[in-house]
C-alpha positions as CSV (number, residue, x, y, z in Angstrom):
1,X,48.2,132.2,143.4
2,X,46.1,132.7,140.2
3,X,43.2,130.6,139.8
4,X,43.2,128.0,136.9
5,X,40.9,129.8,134.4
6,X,37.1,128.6,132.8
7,X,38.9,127.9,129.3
8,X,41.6,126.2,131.2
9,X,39.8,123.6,132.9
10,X,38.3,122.7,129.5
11,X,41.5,121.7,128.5
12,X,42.1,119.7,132.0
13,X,38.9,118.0,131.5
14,X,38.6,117.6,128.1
15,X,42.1,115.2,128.8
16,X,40.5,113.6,131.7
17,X,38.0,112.3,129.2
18,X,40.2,110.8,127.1
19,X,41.3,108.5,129.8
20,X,37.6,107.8,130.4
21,X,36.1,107.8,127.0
22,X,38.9,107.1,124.4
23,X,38.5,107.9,120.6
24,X,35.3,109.4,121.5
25,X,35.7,113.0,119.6
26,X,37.3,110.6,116.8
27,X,33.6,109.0,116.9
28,X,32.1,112.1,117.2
29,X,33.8,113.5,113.7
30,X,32.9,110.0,112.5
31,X,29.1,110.8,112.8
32,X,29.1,114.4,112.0
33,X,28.1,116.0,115.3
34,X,31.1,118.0,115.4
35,X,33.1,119.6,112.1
36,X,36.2,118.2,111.0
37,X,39.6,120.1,110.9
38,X,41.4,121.0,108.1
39,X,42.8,118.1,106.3
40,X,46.5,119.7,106.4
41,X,48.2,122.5,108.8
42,X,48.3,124.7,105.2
43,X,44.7,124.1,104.3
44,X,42.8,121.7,102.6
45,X,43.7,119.6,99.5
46,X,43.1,120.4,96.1
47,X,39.8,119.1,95.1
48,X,41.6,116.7,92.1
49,X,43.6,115.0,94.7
50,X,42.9,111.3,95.4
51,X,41.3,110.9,98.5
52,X,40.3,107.8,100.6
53,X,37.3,106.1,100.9
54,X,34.6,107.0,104.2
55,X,34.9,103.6,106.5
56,X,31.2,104.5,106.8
57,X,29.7,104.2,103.4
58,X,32.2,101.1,102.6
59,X,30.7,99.8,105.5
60,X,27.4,100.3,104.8
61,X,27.5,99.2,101.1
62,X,29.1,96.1,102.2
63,X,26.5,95.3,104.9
64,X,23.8,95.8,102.1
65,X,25.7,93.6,100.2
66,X,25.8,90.8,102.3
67,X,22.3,91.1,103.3
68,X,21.0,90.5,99.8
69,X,23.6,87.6,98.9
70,X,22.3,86.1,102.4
71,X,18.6,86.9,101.0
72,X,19.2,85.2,97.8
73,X,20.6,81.9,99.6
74,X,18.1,81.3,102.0
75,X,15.0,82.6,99.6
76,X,12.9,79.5,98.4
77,X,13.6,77.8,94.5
78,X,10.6,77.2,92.3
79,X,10.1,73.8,91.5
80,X,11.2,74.7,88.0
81,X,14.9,75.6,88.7
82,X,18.0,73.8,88.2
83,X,20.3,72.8,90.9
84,X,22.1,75.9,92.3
85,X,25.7,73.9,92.7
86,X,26.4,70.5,91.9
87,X,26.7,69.4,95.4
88,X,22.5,69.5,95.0
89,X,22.1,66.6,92.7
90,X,18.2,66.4,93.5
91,X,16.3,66.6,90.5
92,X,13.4,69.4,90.7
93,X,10.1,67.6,91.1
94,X,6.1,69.0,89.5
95,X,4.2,70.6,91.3
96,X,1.5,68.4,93.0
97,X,-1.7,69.2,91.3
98,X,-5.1,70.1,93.3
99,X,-8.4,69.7,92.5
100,X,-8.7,72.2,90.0
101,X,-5.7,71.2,88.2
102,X,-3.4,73.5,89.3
103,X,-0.1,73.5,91.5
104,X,-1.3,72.5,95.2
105,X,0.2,75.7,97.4
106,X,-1.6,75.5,100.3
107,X,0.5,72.0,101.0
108,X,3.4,73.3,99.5
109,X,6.9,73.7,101.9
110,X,9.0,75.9,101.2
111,X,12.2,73.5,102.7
112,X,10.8,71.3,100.0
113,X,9.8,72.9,96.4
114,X,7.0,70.9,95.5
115,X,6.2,68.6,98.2
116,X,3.6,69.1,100.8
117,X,3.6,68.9,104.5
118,X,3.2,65.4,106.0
119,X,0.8,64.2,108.4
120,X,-1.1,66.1,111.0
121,X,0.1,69.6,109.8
122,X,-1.4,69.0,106.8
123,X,-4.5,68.1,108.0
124,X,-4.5,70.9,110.2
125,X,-3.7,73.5,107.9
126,X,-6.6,73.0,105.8
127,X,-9.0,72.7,108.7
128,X,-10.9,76.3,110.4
129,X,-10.7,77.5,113.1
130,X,-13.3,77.0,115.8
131,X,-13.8,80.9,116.7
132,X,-15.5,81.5,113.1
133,X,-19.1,81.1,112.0
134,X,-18.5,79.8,108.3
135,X,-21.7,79.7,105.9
136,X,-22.8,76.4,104.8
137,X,-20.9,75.5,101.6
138,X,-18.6,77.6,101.8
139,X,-14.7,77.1,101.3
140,X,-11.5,78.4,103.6
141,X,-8.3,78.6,102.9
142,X,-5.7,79.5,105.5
143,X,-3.5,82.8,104.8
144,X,-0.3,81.5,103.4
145,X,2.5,83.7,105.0
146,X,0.3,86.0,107.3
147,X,2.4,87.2,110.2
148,X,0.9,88.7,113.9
149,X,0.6,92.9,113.7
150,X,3.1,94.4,115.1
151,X,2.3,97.2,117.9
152,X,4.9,99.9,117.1
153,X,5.7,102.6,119.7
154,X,5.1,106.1,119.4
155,X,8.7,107.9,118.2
156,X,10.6,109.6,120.4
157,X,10.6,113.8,120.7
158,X,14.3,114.2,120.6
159,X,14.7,117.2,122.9
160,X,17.4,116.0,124.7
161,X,19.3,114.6,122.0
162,X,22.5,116.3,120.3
163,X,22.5,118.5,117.6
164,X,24.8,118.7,114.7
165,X,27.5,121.6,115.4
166,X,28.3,123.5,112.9
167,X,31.7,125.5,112.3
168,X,31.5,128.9,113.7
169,X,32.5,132.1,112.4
170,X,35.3,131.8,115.0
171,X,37.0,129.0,113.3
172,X,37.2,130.7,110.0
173,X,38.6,134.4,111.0
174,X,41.3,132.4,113.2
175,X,42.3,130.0,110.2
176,X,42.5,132.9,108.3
177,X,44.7,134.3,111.0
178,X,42.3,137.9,111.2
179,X,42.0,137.4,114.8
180,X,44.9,139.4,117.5
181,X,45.2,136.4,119.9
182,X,48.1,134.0,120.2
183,X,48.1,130.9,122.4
184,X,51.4,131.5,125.3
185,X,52.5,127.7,126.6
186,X,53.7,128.1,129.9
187,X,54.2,124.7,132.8
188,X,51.2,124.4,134.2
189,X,48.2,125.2,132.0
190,X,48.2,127.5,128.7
191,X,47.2,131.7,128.6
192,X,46.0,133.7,125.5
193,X,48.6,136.7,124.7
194,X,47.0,139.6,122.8
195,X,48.8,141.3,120.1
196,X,46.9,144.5,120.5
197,X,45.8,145.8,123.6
198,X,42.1,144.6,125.1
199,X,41.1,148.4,125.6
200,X,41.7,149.5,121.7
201,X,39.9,146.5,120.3
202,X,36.4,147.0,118.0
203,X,33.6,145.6,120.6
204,X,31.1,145.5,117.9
205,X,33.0,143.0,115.5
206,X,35.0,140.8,118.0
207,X,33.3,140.5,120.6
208,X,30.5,138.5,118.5
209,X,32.9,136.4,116.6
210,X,34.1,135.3,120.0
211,X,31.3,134.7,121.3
212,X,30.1,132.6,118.1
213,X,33.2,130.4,119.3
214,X,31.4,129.0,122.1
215,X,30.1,125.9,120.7
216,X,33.5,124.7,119.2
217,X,34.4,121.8,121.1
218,X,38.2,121.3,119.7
219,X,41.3,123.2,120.5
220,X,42.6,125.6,119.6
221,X,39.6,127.2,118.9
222,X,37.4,126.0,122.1
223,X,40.3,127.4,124.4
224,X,40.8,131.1,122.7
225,X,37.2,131.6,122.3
226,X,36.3,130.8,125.8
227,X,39.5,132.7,127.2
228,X,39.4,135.7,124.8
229,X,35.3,136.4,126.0
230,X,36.2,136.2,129.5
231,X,39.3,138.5,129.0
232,X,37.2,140.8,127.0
233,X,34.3,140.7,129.5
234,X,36.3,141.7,132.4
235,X,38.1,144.9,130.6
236,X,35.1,146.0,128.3
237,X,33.0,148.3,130.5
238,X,30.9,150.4,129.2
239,X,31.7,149.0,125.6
240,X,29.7,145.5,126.3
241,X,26.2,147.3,126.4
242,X,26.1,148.9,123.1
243,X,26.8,145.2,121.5
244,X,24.3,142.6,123.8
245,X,22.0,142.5,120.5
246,X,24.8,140.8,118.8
247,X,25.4,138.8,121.2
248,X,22.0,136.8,120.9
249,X,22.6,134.8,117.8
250,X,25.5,133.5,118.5
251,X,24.6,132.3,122.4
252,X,21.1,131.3,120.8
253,X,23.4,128.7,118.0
254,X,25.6,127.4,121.3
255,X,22.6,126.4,123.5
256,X,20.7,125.0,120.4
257,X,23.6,122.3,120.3
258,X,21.6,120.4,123.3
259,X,25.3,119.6,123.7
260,X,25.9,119.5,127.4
261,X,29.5,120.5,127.3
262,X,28.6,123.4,124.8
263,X,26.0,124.6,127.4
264,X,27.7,124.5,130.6
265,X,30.2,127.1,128.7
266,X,27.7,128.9,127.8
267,X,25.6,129.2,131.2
268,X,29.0,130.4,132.9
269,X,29.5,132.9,130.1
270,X,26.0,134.3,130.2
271,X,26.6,134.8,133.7
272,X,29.8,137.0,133.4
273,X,28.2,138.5,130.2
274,X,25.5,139.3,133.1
275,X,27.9,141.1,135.7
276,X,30.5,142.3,133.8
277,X,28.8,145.8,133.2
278,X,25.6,147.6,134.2
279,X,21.9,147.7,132.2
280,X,23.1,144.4,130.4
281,X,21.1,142.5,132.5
282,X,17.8,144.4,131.7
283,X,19.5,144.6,128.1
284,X,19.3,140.7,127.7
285,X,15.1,141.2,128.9
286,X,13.6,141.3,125.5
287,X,15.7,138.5,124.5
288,X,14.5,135.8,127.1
289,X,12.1,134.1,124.2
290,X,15.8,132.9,122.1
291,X,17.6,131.9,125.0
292,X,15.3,130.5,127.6
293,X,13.6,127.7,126.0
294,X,16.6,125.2,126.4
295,X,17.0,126.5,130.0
296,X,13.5,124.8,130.7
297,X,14.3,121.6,128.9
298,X,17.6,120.8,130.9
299,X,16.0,122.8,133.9
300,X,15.4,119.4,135.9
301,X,18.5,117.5,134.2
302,X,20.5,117.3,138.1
303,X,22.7,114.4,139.2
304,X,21.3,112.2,141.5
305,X,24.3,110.9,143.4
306,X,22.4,109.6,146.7
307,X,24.6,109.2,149.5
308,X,27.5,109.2,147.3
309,X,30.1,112.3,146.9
310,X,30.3,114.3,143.6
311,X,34.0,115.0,143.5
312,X,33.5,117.5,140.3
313,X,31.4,120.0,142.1
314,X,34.1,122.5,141.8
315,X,34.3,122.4,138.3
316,X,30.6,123.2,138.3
317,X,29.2,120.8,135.2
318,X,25.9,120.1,136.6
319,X,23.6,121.5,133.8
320,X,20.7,122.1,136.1
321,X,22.3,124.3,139.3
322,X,23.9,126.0,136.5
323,X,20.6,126.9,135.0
324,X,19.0,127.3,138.4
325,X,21.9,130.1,139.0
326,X,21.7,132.2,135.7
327,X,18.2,132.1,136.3
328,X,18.6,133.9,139.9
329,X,21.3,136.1,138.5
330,X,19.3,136.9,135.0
331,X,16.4,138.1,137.7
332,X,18.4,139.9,140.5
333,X,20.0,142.0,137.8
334,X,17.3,141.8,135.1
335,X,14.8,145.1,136.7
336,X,10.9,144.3,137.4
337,X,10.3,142.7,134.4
338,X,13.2,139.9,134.7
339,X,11.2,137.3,136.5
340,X,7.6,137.7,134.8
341,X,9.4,137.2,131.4
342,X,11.5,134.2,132.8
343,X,8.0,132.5,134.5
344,X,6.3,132.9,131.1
345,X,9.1,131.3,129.6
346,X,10.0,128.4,132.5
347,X,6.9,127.3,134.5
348,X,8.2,126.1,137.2
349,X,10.5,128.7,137.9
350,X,10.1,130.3,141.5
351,X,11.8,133.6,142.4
352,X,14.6,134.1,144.8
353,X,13.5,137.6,145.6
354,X,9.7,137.3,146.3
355,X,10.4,136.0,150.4
């Protein structure tokens, strides 16, 4: 029986999630972290036509809306004002005058415009505090308004957090329909069919567009791009060499996502990229500055299941083993230079070949 392939399970697990997490990738468009489709299956509309609102600015504008009419209602009157509706037949009253003739405001209340606090609090407000050393003859006045300081924390780095994805090269050639690859529907999962043969294809233009289709996260383009690179890695040979510069770019873009979905593909990718021919390995050497530094962010981001079972271990999604194995592949094929260069750029890497 043929195994189910990488691009494959996507697809299985990608419709897994939407039991789980429903709407999600709706959200996701929503927000901008991943691009939208085209608006029609011809292409976009005209740039005259008459399209709706975004729920997100109406949304927004409304909230601010609301805010200031709540603002405006609950902000004190002056004294001076009219009623605001007749259901407030109270007259507006003067200001209470203070001892040098004007308007009395350390009394004032706001529930009340032009009326003064009763009793004790009164008393009280007017009266200093017993920490300060005041001069003789000297007047206070208590700070009308003042509010505690507020102890804000520090902002937060970001490095784990998402990136914006942006629509790949990928996406573009296959709208255009420049690309040789077909999607075949069969009963159990879906195959790419080739309309030219894998053997006569141009390595040095393909094979980088297809590899720039890594960080789409939407079919078709997720499935055709991950299938076409493994299809192309498997039958390229000594073609794959000559093109690993290419390459860099467009595997840099995909790990910059901090998308954990985008990386896994990418980690399992790298790894056939790795051992699909020889010298690519030491090839990819000079390189480890662009593609390593994610690797140590998400080096230590494992699941911690405790005595529990982690059914999805076959599909191999944990970020960190995934890491932790490209990084023993990337120095077992890499030459002498492999794991200096990879401990310069991860720390607290250790070698699998140093017993």
């Amino acid at each position: 029986m043929n195994k189910i392939s990488p691009a494959a399970q996507l697809v299985h697990h990608d419709e897994f999630n939407r039991i789980i997490f429903p709407g999600r990738k709706k959200m996701d468009k929503m927000l901008g972290r991943i691009p939208k489709g085209q608006e029609s299956p011809f292409g976009d509309f005209p740039a005259d036509y008459t399209r709706a609102k975004d729920w997100t600015k109406t949304r927004s504008m409304g909230l601010a809306a609301s805010g200031k009419a709540s603002l405006s209602a609950t902000s004190p009157r002056p004294a001076s004002e009219a009623p605001l509706s007749p259901r407030d037949p109270r007259p507006p009253t003067a200001p209470m005058a203070g001892s040098d003739g004007g308007p009395n405001l350390v009394g004032a209340s706001p529930r009340s415009p032009g009326g003064t606090y009763a009793g004790a609090n009164a008393a009280a407000s007017t009266m200093p505090s017993p920490g300060r050393n005041l001069r003789p003859g000297s007047q206070t006045s208590p700070r009308i308004g003042a509010s505690p300081r507020e102890i804000c924390s520090p902002p937060e780095a970001g490095a784990f957090r998402r990136r914006p994805i942006e629509p790949s090269e990928f996406r573009r050639f296959y709208d255009r329909g420049d690309l040789p690859v077909q999607i075949q529907h069969t009963a159990t999962s879906n195959k790419i069919s080739w309309k030219v043969d894998i053997d006569k294809l141009d390595y040095h233009h393909y094979l980088p567009i297809f590899f720039d289709g890594l960080r789409e996260k939407e079919d078709p383009y997720r499935f055709l791009a991950v299938e076409g690179v493994h299809n192309m890695l498997e039958k390229g040979g000594s073609k794959i060499l000559p093109v690993v510069p290419q390459l860099i770019i467009p595997v840099k873009k995909a790990l910059n996502t901090r998308d954990q979905e985008v990386i896994v593909t990418t980690l399992k990718v790298l790894q056939a990229l790795v051992l699909s021919a020889e010298m690519v390995g030491e090839a990819l050497v000079p390189y480890y500055r662009q593609i390593l530094p994610v690797f140590n962010i998400f080096k230590s981001a494992t699941m911690t299941t405790g005595d529990a079972i982690d059914y999805a271990q076959r599909k191999r999604l944990n970020v960190g083993e995934l890491i932790h194995e490209t990084l023993e592949i990337l120095e077992t094929h890499g030459g002498e230079d492999a794991f200096i260069n990879i401990k310069y750029m991860i720390p607290t890497y250790e070698s699998c070949m140093i017993g």
